[in-house]
Residue frames relative to the residue before (quaternion, step in Angstrom):
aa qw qx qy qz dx dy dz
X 1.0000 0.0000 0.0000 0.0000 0.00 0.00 0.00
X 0.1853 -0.8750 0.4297 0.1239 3.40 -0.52 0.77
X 0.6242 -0.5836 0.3636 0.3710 3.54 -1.18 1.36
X 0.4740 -0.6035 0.6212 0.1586 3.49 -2.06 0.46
X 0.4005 0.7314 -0.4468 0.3240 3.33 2.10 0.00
X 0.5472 -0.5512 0.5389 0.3261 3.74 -1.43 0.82
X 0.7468 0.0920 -0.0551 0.6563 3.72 0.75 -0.72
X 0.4163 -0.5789 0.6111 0.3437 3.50 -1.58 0.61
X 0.4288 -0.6249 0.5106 0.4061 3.52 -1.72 -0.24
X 0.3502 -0.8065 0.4311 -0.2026 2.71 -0.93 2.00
X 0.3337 -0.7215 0.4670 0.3874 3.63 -0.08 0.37
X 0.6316 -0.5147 0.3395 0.4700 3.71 -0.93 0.00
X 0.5079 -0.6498 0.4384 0.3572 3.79 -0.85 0.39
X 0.3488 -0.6356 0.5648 0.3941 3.98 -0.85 1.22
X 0.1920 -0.6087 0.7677 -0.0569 2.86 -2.21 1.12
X 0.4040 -0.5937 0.5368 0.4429 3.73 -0.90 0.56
X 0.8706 -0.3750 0.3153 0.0455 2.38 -2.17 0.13
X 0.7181 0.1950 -0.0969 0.6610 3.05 1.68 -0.78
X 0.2352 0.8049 -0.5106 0.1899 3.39 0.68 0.87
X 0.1446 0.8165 -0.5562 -0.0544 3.83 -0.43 0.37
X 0.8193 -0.3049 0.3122 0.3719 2.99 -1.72 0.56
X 0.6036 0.6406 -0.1917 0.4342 3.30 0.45 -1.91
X 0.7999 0.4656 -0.1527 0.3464 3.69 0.74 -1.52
X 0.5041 0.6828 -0.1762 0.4985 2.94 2.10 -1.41
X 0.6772 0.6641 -0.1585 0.2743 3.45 0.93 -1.41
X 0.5051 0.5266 -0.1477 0.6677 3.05 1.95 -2.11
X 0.7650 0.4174 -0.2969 0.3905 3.73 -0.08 -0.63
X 0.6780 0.4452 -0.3347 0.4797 3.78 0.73 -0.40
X 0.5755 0.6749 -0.3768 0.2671 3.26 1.12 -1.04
X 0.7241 0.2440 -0.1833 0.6185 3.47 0.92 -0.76
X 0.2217 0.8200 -0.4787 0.2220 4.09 0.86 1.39
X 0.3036 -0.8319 0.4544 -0.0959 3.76 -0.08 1.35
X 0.3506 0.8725 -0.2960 0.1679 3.35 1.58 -0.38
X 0.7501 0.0261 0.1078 0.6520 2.97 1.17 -1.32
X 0.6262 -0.4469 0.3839 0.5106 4.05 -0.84 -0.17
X 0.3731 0.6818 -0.5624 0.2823 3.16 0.36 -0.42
X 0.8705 0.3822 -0.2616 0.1663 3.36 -0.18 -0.94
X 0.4614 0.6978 -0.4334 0.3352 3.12 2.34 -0.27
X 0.4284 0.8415 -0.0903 0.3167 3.49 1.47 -0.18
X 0.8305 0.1503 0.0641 0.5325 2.95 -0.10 -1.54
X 0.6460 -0.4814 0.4170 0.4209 3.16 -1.49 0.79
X 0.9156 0.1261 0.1955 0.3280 3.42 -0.09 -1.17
X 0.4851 -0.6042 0.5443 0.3215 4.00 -0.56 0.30
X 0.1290 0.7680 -0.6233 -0.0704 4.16 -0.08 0.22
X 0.1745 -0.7086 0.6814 0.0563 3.59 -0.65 1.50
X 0.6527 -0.4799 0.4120 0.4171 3.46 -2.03 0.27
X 0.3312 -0.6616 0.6379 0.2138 3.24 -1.89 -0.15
X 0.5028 0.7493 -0.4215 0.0901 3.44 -1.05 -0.34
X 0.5670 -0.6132 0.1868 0.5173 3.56 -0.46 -0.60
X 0.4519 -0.7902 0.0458 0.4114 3.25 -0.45 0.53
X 0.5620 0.5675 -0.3108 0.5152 3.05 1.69 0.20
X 0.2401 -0.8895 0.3609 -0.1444 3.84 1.39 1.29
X 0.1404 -0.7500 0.5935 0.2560 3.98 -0.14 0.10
X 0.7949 0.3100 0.0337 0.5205 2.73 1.15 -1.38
X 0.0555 0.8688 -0.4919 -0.0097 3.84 -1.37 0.61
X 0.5342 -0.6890 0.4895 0.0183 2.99 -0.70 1.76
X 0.1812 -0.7683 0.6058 -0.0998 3.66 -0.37 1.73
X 0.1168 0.6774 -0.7201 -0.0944 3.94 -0.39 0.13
X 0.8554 -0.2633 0.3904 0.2158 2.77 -1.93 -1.14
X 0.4085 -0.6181 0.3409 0.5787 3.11 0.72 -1.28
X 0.7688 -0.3831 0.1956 0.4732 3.85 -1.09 0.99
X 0.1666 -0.6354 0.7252 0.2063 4.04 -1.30 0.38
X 0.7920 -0.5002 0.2218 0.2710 3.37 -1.32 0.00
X 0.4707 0.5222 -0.3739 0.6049 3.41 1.46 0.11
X 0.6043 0.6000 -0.3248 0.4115 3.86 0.91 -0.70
X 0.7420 0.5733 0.0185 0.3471 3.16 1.07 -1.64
X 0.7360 0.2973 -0.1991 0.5746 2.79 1.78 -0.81
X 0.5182 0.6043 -0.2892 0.5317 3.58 1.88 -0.30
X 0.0400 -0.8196 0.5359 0.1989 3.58 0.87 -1.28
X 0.5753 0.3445 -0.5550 0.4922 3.12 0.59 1.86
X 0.5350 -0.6710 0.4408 0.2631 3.48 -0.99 0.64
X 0.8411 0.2407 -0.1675 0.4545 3.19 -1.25 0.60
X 0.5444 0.5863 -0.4060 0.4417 3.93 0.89 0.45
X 0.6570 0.3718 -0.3979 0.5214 3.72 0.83 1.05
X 0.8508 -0.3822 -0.0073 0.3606 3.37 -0.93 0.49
X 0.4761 0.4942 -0.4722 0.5532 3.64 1.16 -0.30
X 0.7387 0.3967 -0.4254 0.3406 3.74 0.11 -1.25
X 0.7089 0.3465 -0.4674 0.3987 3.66 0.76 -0.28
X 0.5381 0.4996 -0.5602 0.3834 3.78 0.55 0.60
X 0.5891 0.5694 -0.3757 0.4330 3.48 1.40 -1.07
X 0.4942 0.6077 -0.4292 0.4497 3.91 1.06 -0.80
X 0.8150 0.4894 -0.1995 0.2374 3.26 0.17 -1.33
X 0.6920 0.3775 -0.1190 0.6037 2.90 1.33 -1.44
X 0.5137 0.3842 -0.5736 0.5094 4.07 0.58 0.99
X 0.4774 0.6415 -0.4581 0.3881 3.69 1.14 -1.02
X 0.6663 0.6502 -0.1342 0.3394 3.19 0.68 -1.96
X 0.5707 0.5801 -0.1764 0.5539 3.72 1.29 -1.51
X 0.3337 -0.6599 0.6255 0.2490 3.52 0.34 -1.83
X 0.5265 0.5507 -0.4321 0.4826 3.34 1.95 0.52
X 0.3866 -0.5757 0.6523 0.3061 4.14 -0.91 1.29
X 0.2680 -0.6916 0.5799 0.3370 3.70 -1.26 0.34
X 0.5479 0.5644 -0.4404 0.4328 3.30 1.02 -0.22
X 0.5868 0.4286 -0.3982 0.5598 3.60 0.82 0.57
X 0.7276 0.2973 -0.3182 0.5300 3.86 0.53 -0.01
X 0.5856 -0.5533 0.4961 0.3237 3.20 -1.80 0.64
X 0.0326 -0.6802 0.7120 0.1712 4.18 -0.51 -0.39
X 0.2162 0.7211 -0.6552 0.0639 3.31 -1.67 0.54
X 0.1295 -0.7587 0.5798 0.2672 3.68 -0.68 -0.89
X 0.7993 -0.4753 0.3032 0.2081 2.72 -1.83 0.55
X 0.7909 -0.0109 0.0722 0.6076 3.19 1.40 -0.57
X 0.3694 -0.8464 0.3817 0.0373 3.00 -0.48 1.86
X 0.6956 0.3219 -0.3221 0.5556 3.78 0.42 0.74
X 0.3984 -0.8082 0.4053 0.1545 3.16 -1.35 0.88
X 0.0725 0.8179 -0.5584 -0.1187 3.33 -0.60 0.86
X 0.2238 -0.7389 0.6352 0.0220 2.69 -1.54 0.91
X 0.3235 -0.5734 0.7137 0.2392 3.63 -1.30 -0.85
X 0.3436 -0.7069 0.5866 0.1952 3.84 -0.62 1.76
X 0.1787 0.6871 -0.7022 0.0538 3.68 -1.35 0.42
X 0.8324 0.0483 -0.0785 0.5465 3.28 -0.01 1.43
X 0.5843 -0.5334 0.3284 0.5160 3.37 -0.72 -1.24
X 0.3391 0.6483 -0.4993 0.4641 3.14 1.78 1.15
X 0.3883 -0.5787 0.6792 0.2302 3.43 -1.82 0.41
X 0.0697 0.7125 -0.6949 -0.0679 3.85 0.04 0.09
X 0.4943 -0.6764 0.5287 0.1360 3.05 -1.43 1.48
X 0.1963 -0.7111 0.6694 0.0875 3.55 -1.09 1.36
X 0.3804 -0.6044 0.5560 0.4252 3.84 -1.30 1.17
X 0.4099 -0.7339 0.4940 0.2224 3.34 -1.78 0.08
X 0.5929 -0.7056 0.3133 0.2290 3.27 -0.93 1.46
X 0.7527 -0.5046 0.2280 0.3563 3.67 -1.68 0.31
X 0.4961 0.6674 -0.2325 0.5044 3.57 1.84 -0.72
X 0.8657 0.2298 -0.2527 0.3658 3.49 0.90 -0.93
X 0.5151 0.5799 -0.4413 0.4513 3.01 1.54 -0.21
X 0.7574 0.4793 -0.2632 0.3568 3.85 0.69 -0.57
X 0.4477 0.5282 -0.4106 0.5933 3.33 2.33 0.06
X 0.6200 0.6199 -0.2694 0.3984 3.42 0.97 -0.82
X 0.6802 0.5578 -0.2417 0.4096 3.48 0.67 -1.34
X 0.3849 0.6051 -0.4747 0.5102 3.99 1.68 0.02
X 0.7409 0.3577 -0.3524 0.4461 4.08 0.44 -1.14
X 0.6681 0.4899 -0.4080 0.3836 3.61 0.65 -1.20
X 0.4741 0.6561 -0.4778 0.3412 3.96 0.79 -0.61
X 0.6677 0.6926 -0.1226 0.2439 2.74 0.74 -2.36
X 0.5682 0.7025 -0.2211 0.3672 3.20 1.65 -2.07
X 0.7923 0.5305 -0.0786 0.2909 2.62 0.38 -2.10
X 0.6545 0.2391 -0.3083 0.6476 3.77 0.51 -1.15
X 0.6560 0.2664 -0.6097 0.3563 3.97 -0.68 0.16
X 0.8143 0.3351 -0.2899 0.3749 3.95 0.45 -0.16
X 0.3542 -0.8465 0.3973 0.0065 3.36 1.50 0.39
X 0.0725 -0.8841 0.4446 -0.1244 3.37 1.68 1.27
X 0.2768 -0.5539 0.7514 0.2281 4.15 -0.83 0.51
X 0.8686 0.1891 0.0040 0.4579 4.01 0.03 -0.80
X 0.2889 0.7188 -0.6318 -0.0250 3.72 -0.64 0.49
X 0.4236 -0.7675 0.4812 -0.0061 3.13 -1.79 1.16
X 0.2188 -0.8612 0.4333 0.1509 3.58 -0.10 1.40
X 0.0081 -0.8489 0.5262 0.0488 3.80 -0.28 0.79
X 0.8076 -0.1222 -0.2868 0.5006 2.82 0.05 2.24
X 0.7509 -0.4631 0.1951 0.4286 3.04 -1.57 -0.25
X 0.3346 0.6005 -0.5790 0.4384 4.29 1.34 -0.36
X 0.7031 0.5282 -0.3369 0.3364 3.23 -0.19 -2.11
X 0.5547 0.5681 -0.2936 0.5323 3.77 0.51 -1.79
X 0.7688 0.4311 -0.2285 0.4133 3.43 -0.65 -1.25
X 0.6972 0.3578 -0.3004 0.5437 3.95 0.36 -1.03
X 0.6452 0.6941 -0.1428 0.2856 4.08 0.86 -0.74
X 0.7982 -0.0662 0.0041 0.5987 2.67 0.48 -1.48
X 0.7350 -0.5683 0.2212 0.2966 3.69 1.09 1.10
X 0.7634 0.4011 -0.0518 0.5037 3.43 1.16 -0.37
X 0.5142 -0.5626 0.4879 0.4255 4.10 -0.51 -0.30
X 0.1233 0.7825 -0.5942 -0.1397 3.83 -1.20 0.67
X 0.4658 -0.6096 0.5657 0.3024 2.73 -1.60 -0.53
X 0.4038 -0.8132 0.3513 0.2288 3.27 0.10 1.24
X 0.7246 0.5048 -0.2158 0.4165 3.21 0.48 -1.65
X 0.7170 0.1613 -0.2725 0.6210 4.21 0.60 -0.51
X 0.7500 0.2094 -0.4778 0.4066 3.85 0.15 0.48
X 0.3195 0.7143 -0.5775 0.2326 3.80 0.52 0.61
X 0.9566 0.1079 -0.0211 0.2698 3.17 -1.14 0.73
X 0.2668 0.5609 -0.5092 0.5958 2.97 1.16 1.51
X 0.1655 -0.8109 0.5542 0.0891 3.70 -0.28 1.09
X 0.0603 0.8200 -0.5686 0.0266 3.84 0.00 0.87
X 0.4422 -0.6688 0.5186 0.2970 3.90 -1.50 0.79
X 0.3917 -0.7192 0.5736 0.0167 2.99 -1.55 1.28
X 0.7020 -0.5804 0.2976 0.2859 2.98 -0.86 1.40
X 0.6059 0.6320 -0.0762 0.4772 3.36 1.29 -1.50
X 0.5749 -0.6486 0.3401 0.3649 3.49 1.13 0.05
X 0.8601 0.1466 -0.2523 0.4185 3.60 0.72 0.12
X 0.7265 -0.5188 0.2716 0.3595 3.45 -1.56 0.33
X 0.2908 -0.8450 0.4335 0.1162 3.54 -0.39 1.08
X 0.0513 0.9061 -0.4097 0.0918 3.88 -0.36 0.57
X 0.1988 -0.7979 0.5328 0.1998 3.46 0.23 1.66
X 0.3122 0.7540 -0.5510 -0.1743 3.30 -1.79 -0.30
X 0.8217 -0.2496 0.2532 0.4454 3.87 -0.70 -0.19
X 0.2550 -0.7105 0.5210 0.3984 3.40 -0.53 0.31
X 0.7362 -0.4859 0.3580 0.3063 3.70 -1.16 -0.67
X 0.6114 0.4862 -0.1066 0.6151 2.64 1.32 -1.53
X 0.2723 0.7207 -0.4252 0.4751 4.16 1.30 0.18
X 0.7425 0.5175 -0.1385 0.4021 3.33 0.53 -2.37
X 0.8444 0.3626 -0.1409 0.3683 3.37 0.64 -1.09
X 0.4704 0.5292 -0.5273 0.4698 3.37 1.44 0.90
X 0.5146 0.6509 -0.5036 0.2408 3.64 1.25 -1.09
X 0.1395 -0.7292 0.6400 0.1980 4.07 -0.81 0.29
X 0.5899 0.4035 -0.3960 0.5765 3.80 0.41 -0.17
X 0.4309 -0.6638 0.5568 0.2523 3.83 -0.70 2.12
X 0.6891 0.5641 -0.3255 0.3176 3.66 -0.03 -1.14
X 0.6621 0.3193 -0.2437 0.6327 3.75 1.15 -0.87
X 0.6307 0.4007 -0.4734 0.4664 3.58 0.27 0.16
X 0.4050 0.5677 -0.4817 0.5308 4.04 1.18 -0.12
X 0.7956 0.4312 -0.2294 0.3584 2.83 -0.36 -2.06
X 0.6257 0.6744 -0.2448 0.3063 4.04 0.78 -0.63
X 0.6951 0.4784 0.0094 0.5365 2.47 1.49 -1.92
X 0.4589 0.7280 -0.2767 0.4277 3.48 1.40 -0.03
X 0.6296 0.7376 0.1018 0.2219 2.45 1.27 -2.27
X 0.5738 0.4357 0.0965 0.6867 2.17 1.66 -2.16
X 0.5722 0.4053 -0.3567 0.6173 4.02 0.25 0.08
X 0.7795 0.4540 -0.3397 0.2663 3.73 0.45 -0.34
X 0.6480 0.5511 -0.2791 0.4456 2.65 1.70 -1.25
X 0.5739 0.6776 -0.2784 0.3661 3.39 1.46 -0.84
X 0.6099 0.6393 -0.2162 0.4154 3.63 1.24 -0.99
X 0.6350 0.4709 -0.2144 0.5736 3.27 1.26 -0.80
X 0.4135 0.4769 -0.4507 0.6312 3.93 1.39 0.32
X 0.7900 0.4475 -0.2325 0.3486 3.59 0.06 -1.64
């Protein structure tokens, strides 16, 4: 009987020997996969070291990202900052990236207003995030939300009742769903944005 997963489970994809991030980076920059790129300022690969326990999955770049070309350096990343602080995890010890490396959005004004990304790009996408993974050979990676979720574990979740239940991945490493950031900063009641942001420090602890 055959799975309803978006991707089977797959081993990672062989890469030479001297592949690096760095190399991965020069090569996406000029990435055509999908439209996406007729778009966006700029390609925004992951960062970190390259030898990472741990790896940080978003979404895909917002408009500070896009125009910075580094992930996670607009407002979600400064909740993500906080809430690893919060954990006891240094980001400069984890990889960060996202599921999909170009921003899309929808113009309205002289705003970019972030658009989620569809099942085409996230599976045109899911060629770099492979790529990520076996050159950094992660002990722990960390879905942040449902893109991340979706590009991961192959299939549609539901964040909020399958968060945080760390389970082993065929693929060789520990797999861990959880909320994005950028989640936290829609809540408008202060008290549920605590109680979230907690949340979000727990699931993270169980990394640390």
């Amino acid at each position: 009987m055959s799975r309803p997963d978006l991707f089977a489970d797959a081993l990672l994809p062989e890469i030479g020997p001297n592949t690096t991030i760095a190399a991965l980076a020069e090569e996406a920059a000029g990435c055509t996969r999908c439209r996406l790129y007729k778009d966006a300022t700029q390609t925004v690969f992951g960062e970190g070291p390259p030898d990472a326990r741990v790896m940080l999955v978003g979404e895909q770049p917002g408009d500070q990202e896009d125009l910075q070309g580094r992930p996670f350096v607009g407002p979600a990343g400064q909740v993500l900052d906080r809430a690893l602080a919060e954990a006891g995890i240094d980001r400069d010890e984890v990889y960060v990236t996202n599921a999909v490396k170009h921003f899309k959005f929808e113009p309205r004004g002289k705003r970019r207003i972030h658009k989620k990304p569809d099942r085409p790009e996230i599976e045109a996408c899911k060629w770099w995030l492979d790529r990520e993974i076996a050159v950094i050979r992660p002990e722990t990676v960390v879905a942040l939300g449902a893109t991340a979720g979706q590009a991961l574990y192959g299939r549609a979740v539901k964040v909020l009742s399958e968060r945080g239940r760390p389970s082993d991945d065929p693929r060789g490493f520990r797999l861990l769903l959880t909320v994005h950031p950028s989640m936290l900063l829609r809540i408008p009641d202060r008290a549920a944005k605590e109680k979230g942001f907690l949340a979000f420090v727990a699931d993270l602890k169980m990394v640390a």
